[in-house]
C-alpha positions, 0 to 999 in steps of 0.5 A: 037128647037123643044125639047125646045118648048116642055119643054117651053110648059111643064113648063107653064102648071106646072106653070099654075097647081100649082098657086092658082086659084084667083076669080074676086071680087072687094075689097071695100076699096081699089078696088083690083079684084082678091082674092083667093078662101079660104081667109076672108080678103083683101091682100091689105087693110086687110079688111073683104071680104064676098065672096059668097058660091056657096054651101051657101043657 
């Protein structure tokens, strides 16, 4: 029982490791929240996102 939870264990952190990380910002259009940080537009509705830039000025 315990070899079983420790490979569960292992394999949510390498599930969690991989998977992109998604920033919370709501699309205009179709209201979808969650985008990925490198992407310019809306899985969802194809709309244009401007997702601000920490490094922007």
């Amino acid at each position: 029982m315990v070899m079983v939870c420790g490979v569960m264990l292992f394999l949510r952190l390498a599930h969690v490791s991989f998977r992109p990380y998604n920033l919370p910002f709501p699309c205009s259009t179709c209201g979808l929240q969650q985008h990925e940080t490198d992407t310019v537009q809306c899985e969802a509705s194809d709309t244009g996102l401007t997702i601000p830039d920490e490094g922007a000025d």
